[in-house]
Structure formats: structure tokens, C-alpha cells
C-alpha distance (Angstrom), angle and dihedral (degrees) to the residues before:
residue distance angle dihedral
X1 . . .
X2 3.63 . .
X3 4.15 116.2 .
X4 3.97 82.1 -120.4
X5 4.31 87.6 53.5
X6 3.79 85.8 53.9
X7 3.52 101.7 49.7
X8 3.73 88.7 49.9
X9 3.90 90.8 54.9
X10 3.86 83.8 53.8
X11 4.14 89.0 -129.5
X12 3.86 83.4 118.2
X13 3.63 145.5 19.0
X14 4.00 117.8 -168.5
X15 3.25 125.4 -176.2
X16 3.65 121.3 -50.4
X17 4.41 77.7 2.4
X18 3.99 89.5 129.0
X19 4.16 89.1 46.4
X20 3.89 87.6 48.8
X21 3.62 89.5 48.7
X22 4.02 108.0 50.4
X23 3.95 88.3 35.2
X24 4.04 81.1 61.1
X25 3.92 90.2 42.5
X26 3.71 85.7 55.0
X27 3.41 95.1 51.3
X28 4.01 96.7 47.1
X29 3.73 86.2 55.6
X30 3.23 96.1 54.1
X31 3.78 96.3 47.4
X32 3.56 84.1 46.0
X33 4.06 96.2 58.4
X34 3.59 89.7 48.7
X35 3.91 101.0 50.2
X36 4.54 92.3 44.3
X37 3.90 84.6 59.4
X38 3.17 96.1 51.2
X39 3.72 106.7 37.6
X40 3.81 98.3 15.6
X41 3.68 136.5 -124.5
X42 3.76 103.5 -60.6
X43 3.97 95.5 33.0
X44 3.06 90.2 62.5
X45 4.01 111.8 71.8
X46 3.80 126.4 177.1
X47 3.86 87.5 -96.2
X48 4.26 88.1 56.8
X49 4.19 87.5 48.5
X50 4.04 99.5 45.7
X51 3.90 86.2 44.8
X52 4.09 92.6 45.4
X53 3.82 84.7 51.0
X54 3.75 102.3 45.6
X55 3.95 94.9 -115.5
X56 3.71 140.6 123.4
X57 4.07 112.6 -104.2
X58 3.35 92.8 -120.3
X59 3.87 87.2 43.8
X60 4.09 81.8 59.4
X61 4.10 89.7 41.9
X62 4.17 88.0 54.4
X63 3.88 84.3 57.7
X64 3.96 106.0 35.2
X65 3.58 123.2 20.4
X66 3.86 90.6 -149.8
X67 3.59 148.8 -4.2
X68 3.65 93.7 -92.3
X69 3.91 98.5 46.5
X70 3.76 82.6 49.9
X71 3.95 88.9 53.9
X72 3.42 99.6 48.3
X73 4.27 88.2 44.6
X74 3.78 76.1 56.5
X75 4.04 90.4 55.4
X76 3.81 90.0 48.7
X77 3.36 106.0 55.6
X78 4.10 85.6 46.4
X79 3.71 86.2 59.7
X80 3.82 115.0 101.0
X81 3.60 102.6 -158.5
X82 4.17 86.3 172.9
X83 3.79 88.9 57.0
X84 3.49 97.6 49.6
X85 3.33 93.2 42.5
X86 4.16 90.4 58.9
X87 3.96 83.9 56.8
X88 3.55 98.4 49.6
X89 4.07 84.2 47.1
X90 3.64 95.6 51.6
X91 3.69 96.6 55.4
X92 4.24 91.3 40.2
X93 4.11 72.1 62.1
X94 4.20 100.9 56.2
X95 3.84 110.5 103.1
X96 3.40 93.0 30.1
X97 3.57 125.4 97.8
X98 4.61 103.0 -29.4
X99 3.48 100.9 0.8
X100 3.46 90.5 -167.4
X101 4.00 88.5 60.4
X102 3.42 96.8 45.8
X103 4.51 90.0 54.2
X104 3.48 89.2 51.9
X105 3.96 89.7 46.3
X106 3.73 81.7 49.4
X107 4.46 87.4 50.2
X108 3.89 88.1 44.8
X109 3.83 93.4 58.9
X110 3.91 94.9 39.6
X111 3.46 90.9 58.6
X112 3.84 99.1 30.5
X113 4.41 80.8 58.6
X114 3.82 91.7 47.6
X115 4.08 91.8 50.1
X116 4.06 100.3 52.9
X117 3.71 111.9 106.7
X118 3.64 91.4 -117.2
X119 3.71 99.5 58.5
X120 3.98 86.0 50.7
X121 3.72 87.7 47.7
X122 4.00 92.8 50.7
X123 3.93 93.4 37.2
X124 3.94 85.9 60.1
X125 3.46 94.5 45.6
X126 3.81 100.1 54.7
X127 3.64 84.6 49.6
X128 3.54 99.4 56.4
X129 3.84 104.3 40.5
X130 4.40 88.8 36.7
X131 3.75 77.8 83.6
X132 3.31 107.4 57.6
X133 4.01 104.2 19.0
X134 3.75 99.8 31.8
X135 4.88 91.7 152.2
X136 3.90 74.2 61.0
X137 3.40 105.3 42.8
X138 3.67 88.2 43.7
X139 3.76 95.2 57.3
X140 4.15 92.3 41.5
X141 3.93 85.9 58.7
X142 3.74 93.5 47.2
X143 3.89 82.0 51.2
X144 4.06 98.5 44.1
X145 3.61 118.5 13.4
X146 3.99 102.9 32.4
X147 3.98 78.1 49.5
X148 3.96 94.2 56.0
X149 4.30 81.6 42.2
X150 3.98 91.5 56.1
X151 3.57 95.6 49.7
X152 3.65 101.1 45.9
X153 3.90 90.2 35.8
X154 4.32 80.3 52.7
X155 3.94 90.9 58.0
X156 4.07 96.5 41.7
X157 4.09 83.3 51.8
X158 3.60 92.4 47.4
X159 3.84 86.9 53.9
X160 3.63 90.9 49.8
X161 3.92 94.5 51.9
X162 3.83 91.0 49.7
X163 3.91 93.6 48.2
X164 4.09 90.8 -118.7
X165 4.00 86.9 112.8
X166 3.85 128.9 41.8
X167 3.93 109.3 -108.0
X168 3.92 106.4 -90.2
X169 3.80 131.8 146.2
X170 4.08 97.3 -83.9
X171 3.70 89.5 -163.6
X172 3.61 91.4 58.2
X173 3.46 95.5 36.8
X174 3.76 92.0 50.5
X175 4.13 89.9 53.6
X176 4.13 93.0 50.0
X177 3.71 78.2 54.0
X178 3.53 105.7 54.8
X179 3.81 89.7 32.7
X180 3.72 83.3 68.5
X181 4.05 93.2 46.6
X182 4.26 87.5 45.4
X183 3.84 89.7 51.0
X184 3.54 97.8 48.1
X185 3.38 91.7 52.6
X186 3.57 94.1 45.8
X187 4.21 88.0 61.4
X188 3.24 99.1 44.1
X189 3.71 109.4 89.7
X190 3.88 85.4 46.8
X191 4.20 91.3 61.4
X192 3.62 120.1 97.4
X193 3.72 113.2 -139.2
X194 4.06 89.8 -105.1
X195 3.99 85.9 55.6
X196 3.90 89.8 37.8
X197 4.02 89.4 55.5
X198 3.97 95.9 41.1
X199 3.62 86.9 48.7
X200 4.00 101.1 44.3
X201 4.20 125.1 178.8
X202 4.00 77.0 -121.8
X203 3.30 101.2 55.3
X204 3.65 97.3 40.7
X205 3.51 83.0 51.6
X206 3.50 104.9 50.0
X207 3.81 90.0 51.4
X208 3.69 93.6 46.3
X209 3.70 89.8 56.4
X210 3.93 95.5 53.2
X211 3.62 90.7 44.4
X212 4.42 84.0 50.3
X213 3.85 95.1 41.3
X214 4.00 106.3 31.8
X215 4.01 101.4 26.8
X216 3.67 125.4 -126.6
X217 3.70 96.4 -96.1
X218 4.01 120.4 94.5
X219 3.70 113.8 -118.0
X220 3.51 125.5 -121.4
């Protein structure tokens, strides 16, 4: 047994071990996001994953117990917790100070969140497996993106109980929101660059803050 093979059992950790160790977690998941879009959820057994990432079965087994823990370790380290945290500061900002500024703050974030690379990469995901594992998927949004919908949601409320934001249902609002952020990130790998420039985060934000802090209806 290697010194690599023991740290995984957790029997031992020598120095730099726990370094070794998540550096080869990374690298599992990553192997593992590749191989479920290509071969899909149930295709692709524990067997398919450890071989993708270069590692013994029960090398993968030390790190995941099953497919589905693996999956959702997957989700995880797709969540940006620092993004979403920049949205849910931006709108904690409208009403005070320029408004106005602080929504399209709020419409720089959303968009900036929906744009990362691992956003894309988690968007895709969902998609793909939704079809053939929907209890899981179901469970995994309740975990991630009903999350991101609560805290966001918390922020519009708090607006709304300090009279900085009109009353509206924050939870709903919050969902339209990130619906946006989930579809735009959903699209993006299928832009070209000419469509990707026409189209920019800034102009999409920009617009979405107008239509956020001056309504869509002309005013007489």
C-alpha cells in the first residue's frame, strides 16, 4: 500500500497527506463532470468514474460513498457561495444612497454569477442527469438553488419591510431572478463570440436594471 492509499483510508496523514488528498478529490470531480455528460447519470457507474479519473474503485469508495454523494459533492463545489453572496449584497444596498445604482449593482452580480464557468458547468449538469435521476435532482435543488432563492428572496423582503422596495412576494421575486441568471447560463456555451458581444453581461444588465428600477410601463 502506497503512502497515497493510506492517506485515502484516513489510517494516516503525512505530511502534505490532506493536500495530496483534496487535490485528488478535485480531480475525481472533475473527471466525474466530464464522463455524466457524456454518458449520463446511470451509464456511468462508479467503475466508469474511478477509471475516467485514473483511480482504484475503492480509491473512489475512500472519497464518495456512492454515486450520488459523489454527484451532489459535484453540485457543491459548483456552488459560488461568494457570488451569491455579492447579489444578495447588492439588493441589502437598494434604498440606500442611488437606488438606481445599487439595482443595477444588484443586475451586475446576477449576471456576473450566471457567467462563471462553474455555474455553466453546474447548469449543464442538472440538465443532463434531470432526465434520468429527477428524486435526485429534486433533492440537490432543494439543497442548492432553493438555497440561493431564500437568501436573495431574504434581502428583497428586507427591502420591503424597510420601505426601500415596493411590497412584492420576495420569494417569488428572488426565483424570476435567478431564473434569469440559470438561463443565461444555460445559453451561453451555445453563443458565438459575435452573439456573445451583441448580447453583453453589461448590456443585459443595464437593461435589466431599468426594467427592475423604472418598470416596464411608460409613464404618463
Amino acid at each position: 500500500m502506497s503512502r497515497d492509499d493510506i492517506c485515502d483510508t484516513g489510517v494516516m496523514q503525512p505530511a502534505g497527506g490532506q493536500r495530496r488528498r483534496e487535490a485528488r478529490r478535485q480531480h475525481i470531480l472533475s473527471c466525474a463532470a466530464e464522463t455524466f455528460l457524456r454518458d449520463g447519470y446511470r451509464r456511468a457507474t462508479m467503475e466508469h468514474l474511478a477509471a475516467a479519473a485514473g483511480v482504484s474503485k475503492q480509491t473512489l469508495y475512500n472519497y464518495f460513498s456512492d454515486k450520488d454523494e459523489l454527484f451532489a459533492s459535484l453540485l457543491e463545489m459548483y456552488h459560488d457561495e461568494y457570488a451569491l453572496g455579492e447579489i444578495v449584497a447588492a439588493f441589502e444596498q437598494i434604498g440606500q444612497g442611488d437606488s438606481q445604482e445599487a439595482v443595477l449593482t444588484a443586475a451586475r452580480s446576477l449576471f456576473r454569477y450566471a457567467s462563471t464557468a462553474d455555474i455553466v458547468a453546474k447548469a449543464r449538469l442538472i440538465i443532463e442527469v434531470g432526465r434520468e435521476a429527477p428524486e435526485l435532482i429534486d433533492a440537490l435543488r432543494r439543497r442548492f438553488f432553493l438555497r440561493a432563492v431564500e437568501a436573495v428572496g431574504h434581502a428583497v423582503e428586507a427591502g420591503v419591510a424597510a420601505g426601500r422596495i415596493r411590497t412584492v412576494d420576495g420569494e417569488a421575486a428572488a426565483y424570476c431572478l435567478l431564473s434569469i441568471a440559470a438561463a443565461h447560463a444555460l445559453l451561453q456555451p451555445t453563443h458565438s463570440e459575435a452573439f456573445a458581444e451583441r448580447f453583453s453581461t453589461e448590456r443585459l444588465a443595464q437593461v435589466l436594471a431599468d426594467v427592475l428600477g423604472q418598470g416596464l410601463i411608460a409613464k404618463n
